[in-house]
N, C-alpha and C positions, 0 to 999 in steps of 0.2 A: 539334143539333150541326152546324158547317158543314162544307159537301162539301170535301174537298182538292181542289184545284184539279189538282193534278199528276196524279191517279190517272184512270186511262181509264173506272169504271165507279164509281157510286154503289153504297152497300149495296143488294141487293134488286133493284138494275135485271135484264132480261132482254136477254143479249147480244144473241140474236136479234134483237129489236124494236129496240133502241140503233146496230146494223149498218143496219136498214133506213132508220131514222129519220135518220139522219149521211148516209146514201148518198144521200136525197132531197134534204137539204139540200147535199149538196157538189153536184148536178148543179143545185140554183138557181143555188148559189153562181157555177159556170163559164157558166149563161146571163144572167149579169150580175145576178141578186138576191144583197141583204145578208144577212149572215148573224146571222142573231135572236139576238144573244149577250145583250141585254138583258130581251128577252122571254120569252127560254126558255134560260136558263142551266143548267138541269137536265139541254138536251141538246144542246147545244152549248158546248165551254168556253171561253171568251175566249184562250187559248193554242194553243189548234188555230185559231180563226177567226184571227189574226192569222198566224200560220204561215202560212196557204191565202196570206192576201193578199201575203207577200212573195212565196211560192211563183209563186205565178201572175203574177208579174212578170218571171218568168224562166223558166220551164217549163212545158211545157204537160200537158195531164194525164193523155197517156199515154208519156211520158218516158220514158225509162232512166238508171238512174246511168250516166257513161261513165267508162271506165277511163282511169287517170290515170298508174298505175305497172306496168310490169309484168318480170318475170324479173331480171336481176343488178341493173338500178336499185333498181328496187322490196327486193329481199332488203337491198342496202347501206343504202337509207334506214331501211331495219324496224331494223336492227342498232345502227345508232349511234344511233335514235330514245330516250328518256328512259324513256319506259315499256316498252321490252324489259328493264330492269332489274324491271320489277313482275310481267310476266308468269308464273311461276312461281305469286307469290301470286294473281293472278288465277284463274290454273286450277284453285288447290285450294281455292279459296271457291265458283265456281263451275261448274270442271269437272261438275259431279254431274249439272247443270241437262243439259251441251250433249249430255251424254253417255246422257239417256235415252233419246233419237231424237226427241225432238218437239220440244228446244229448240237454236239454234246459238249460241253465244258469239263475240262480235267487240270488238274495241276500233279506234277510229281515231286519227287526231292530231288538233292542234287545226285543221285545215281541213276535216275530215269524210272521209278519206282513209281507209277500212279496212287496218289494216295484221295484221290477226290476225282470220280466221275458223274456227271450231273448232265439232264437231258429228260427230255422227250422218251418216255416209256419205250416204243416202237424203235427206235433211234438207240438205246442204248442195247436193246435184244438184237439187232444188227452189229451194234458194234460188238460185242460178245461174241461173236463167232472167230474175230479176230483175238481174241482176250486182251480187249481195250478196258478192262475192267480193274477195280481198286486192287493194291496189291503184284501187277505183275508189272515187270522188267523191261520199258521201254526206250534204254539207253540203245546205243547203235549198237554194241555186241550183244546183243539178247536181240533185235528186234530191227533192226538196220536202217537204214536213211527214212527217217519220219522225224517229225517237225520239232515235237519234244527232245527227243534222244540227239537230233544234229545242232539242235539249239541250245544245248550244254555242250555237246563237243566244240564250236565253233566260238560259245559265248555273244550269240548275237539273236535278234528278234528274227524271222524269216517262216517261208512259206513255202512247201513240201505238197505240190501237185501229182496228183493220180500217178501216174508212171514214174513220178521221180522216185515213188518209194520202189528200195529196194526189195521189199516181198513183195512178191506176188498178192498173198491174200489181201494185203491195204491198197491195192492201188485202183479202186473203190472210190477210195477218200481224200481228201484234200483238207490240209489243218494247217493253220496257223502257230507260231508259240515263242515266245519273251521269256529268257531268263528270269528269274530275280535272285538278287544280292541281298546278305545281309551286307547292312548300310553300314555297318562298325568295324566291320574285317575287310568289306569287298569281297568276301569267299562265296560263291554258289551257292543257294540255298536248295533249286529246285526251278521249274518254269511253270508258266500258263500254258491254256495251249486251248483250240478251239477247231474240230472238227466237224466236217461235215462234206457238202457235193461238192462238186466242182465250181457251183458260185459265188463258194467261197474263196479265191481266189484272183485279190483283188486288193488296191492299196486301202481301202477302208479297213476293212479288215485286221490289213498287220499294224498300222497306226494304231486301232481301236486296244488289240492286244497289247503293243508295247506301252500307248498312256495305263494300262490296269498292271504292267509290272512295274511301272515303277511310282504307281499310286502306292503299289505295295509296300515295297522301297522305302518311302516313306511315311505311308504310314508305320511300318519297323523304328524306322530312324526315331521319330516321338514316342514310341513305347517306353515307359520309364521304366516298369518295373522288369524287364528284361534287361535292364543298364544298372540296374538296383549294387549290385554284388562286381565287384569287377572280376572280368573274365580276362582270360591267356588265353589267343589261339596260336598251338606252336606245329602241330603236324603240317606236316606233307610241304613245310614254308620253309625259307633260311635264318628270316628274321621273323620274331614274332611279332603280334600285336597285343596290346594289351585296351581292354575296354571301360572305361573310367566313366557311369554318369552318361553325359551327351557327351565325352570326350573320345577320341580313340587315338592311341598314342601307337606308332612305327617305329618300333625300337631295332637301334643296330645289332649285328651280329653278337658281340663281346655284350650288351645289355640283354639281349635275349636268352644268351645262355644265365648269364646272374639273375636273372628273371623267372626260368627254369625252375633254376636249380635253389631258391629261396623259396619254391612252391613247394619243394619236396621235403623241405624241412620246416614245418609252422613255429616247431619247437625254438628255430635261431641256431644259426653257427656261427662259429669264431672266423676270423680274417683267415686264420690258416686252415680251416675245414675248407671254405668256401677257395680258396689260394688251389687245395688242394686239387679239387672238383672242376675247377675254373682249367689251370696249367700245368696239374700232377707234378713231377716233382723238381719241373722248374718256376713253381710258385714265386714271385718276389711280394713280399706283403707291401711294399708302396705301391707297388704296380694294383695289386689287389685293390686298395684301398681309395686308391687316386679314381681306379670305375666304379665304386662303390656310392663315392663323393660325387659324380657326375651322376649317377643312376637316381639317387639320393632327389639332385635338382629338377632330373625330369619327373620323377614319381610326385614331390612331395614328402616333405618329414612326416606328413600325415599318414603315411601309408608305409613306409618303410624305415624304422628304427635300428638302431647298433648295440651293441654290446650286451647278448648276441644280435648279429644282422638277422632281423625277421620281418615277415611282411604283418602291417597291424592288422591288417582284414582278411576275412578267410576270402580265400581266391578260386573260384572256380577255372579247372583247365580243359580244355579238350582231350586231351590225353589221358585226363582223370575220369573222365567222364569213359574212355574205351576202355578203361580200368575196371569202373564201378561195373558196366555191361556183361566185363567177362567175369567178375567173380560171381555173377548172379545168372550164370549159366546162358545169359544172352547174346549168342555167337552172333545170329545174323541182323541185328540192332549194332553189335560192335562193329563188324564190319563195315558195316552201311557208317559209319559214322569214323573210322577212319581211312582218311583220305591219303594217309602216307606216314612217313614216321617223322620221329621228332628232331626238327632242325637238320635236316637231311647233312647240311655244308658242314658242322659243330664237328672241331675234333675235342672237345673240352670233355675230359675224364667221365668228369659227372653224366653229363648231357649222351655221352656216348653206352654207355650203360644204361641209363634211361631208354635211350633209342633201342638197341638191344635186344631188351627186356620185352620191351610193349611188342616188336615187331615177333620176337620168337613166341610171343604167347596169341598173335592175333595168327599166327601162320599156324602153331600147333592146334589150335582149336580147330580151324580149317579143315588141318590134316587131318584129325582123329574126329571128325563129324561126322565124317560117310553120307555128306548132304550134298549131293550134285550141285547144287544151282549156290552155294557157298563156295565151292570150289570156281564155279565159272565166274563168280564175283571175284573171287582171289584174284584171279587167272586176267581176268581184263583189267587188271590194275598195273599201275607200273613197276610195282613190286611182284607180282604175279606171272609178266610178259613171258619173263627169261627161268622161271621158277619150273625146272628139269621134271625135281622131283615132285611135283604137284604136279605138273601135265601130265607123267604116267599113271597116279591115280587116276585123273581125270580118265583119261583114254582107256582105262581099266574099268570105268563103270560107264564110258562110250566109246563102247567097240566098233561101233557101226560112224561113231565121228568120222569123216575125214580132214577135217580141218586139226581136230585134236591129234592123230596119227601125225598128219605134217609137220607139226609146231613139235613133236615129240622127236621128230627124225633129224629137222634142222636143228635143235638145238643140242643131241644128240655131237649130231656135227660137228657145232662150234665147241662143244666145249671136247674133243675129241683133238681140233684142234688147236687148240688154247695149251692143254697139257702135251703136247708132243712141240709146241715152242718153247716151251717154259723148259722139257727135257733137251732141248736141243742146245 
């Protein structure tokens, strides 16, 4: 039978021996030896050695999560967060676990943010030392190969044994942790996650977690009045989705932009604003009209009207939403909640401006923060990776980084030599 890849321990293995054995190999690992996932798969699994290597691109190995939220921010983000609506079912699928004293119960958002840690009094003042606590940053660049933070980078349920964490201070622990999706987009919302010793480590366990995400899942999917308004999620995607009711509609590229770009105007535009915004100033108004007429059939007359083209109902966007955040001074709510820009693939007039606009204001805020751990948010994004000028700040308010020096030197590099081909 083959080994599950997700699961921390093979039938029969000896915890003991599998700590020791992972522990030798992580301290090759960090004096620069590969890690034998081809040769010895039995004890090493290819989902922890690739964890290590992103990890170690950004953290060093005796880290700490840093805190990211804390007191009346932190409480307002938890609240209006999508899976405060689960919590409940959360607790009584798994309250049982946190509540023996040898396990704690957490869940985070979809950046690796703990927003709910629950346990055993004794049990959570241990996990505190590691700042397993509400509020800090348990994604793999803040905090490295553990169960939550590999469980969004990978998008799969799995299980994160003592040495497989990449810091030192966790590998203490042993946690469990399941995604969950919102059911309307399919987009991350955040995971479950369930820590504790080493016997936790076991296929009950990851089973136990992933039926409670995607209990979650579902119970999302029947929530009505979250479907009440229909929603655009258009960042960080190429097509968008639109959220109708129980419905959830995957609109193509060319609908996604006219879907957009109909949000930005509630007021109604003519065939030729929209023409304009759509193909600039190779507009053809049948072309315009003819997607118009097919948009028309997927939406419903009910929801989309002519003359002018306007949407009937107000629309909530995601991008409206990083909008609303930043004119209310709430940098690290905005960030946290964009995922990328709008319609990344769109060359359409409108839509390119749009993108733009949101991404030069979520980077300026960034920049002019002088808030470290907003910048390290940037900075692990994908829009952040190759972002020159923001690694020098960064590196200017950690001097003693070496990972920020490096990332500032190579990229330095490329784009050094980028302009002497481009001169050449």
């Amino acid at each position: 039978m083959p080994v599950n890849p997700w699961l921390a321990l093979p039938p029969g293995a000896d915890p003991a021996e599998r700590i020791r054995q992972v522990g030798r190999a992580h301290e090759r690992f960090l004096n620069g030896h590969d890690v034998a996932t081809r040769t010895h798969p039995e004890l090493m699994r290819p989902v922890v050695a690739a964890s290590w290597a992103r990890s170690a691109a950004w953290i060093g190995a005796d880290s700490t999560a840093p805190i990211d939220l804390c007191g009346a921010e932190l409480r307002a983000y938890r609240a209006a967060h999508p899976l405060a609506r689960v919590m409940p079912l959360v607790r009584d699928l798994l309250g049982g676990l946190a509540e023996d004293g040898d396990h704690i119960l957490a869940v985070c958002d979809a950046h690796g943010r703990l927003l709910w840690v629950e346990g055993d009094a004794a049990t959570l003042r241990a996990a505190t030392s590691m700042n397993f606590v509400p509020g800090a940053r348990w994604d793999e660049a803040h905090a490295g190969t553990n169960a939550p933070g590999t469980a969004l980078a990978v998008d799969h349920a799995l299980q994160i044994f003592a040495t497989e964490h990449f810091s030192r201070p966790v590998q203490r622990w042993t946690c469990t942790a399941a995604p969950i999706h919102d059911p309307a987009t399919g987009m991350l919302l955040g995971a479950v996650d369930v820590t504790g010793g080493d016997h936790l480590a076991n296929p009950h366990s990851l089973a136990l977690v992933r039926a409670t995400a995607l209990a979650a899942e579902a119970y999302l999917r029947g929530w009505e009045p979250a479907r009440a308004r229909p929603a655009v999620t258009a960042l960080g995607r190429d097509d968008a989705s639109l959220a109708l009711g129980d419905r959830t509609l995957r609109l193509g590229r060319r609908h996604s932009e006219l879907l957009v770009l109909l949000t930005l105007h509630p007021e109604g535009q003519t065939g030729d604003q929209l023409g304009f915004d759509l193909y600039g100033d190779d507009s053809n108004p049948v072309t315009v009209r003819a997607e118009l007429s097919r948009l028309r059939r997927i939406l419903g007359p009910e929801l989309l009207d002519s003359r002018p083209y306007r949407l009937r109902a107000e629309v909530e966007t995601d991008f409206g939403r990083v909008r609303r955040l930043l004119d209310r001074g709430r940098v690290a709510e905005a960030v946290a909640a964009y995922p990328g820009p709008v319609l990344p693939a769109s060359d359409a007039p409108g839509v390119v401006r749009l993108r733009r606009m949101l991404d030069d204001r979520v980077r300026a805020a960034v920049s002019t923060g002088g808030d470290r751990r907003l910048l390290q948010s940037w900075l692990g994004s994908a829009r952040g990776a190759d972002d020159l000028e923001l690694w020098e700040a960064y590196a200017s308010m950690a001097p003693d980084d070496p990972v920020a020096a490096r990332r500032v030197a190579e990229l330095a590099r490329e784009y050094a030599c980028n302009v002497g081909a481009t001169s050449a």
